[in-house]
C-alpha positions as CSV (number, residue, x, y, z in Angstrom):
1,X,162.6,137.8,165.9
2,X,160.6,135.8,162.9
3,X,162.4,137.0,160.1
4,X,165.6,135.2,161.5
5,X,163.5,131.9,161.4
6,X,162.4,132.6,157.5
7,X,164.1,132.2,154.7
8,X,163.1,135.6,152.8
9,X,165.4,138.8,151.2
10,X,166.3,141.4,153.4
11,X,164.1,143.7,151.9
12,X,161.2,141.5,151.9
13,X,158.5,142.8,153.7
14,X,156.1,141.1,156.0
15,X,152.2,142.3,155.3
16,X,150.0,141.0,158.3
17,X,146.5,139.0,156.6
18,X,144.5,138.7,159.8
19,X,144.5,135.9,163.1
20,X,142.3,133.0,163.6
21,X,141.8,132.1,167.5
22,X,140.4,128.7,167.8
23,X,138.1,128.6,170.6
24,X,139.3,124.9,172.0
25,X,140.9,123.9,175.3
26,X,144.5,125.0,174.1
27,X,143.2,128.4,172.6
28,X,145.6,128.5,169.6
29,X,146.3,131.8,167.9
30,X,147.5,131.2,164.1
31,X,148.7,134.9,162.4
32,X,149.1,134.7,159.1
33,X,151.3,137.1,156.9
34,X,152.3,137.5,152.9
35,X,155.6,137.9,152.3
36,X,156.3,141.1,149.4
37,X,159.4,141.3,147.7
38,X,160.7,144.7,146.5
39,X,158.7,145.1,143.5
40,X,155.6,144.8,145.6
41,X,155.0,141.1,144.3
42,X,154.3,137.9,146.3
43,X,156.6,135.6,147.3
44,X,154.5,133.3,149.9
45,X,152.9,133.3,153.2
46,X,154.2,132.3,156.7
47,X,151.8,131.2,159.4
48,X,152.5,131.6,163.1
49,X,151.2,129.1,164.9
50,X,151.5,129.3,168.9
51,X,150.5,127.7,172.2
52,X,151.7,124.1,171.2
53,X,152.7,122.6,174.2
54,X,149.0,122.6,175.4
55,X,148.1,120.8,173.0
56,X,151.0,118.3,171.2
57,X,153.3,115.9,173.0
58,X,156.2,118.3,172.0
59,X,156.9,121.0,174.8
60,X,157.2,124.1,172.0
61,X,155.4,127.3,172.2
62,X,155.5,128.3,168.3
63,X,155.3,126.5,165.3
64,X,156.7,128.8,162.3
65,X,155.9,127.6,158.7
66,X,156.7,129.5,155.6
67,X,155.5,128.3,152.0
68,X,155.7,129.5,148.3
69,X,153.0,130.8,145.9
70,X,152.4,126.8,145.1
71,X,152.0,125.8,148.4
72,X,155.3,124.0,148.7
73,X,156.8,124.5,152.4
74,X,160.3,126.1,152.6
75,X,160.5,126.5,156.7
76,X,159.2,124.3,159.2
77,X,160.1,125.6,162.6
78,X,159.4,124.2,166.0
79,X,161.0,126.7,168.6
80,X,160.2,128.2,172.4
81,X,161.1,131.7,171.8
82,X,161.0,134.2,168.9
């Protein structure tokens, strides 16, 4: 599951912000979603990024990144299954 790779509150909630599909030879999906603490306030954003191994000489199938409100990456995640 992603919220095992993030590092986020248990009652953090996960808002979905939309997918980009880029229309290149590897046909990478990136899903984007905001990350809500309890008092309905942002926290940051973490970007799903998947279809890697067509594209990178790393054999991975999802890159999982997670930043802040200042952009500052807390989770960097290379992995094969979620």
């Amino acid at each position: 599951m992603l919220r095992d790779y993030l590092k986020i509150d248990a009652e953090d909630k996960l808002v979905e912000k939309g997918t980009l599909r880029t229309n290149n030879r590897g046909q990478e999906d990136v899903t984007e979603w905001t990350i809500i603490n309890h008092s309905g306030e942002e926290k940051g954003v973490v970007a799903l990024f998947d279809k890697l191994s067509n594209r990178r000489s790393y054999r991975v199938s999802y890159r999982i990144m997670q930043t802040d409100l200042q952009g500052k990456v807390v989770v960097d995640h290379l992995t094969d299954v979620l």
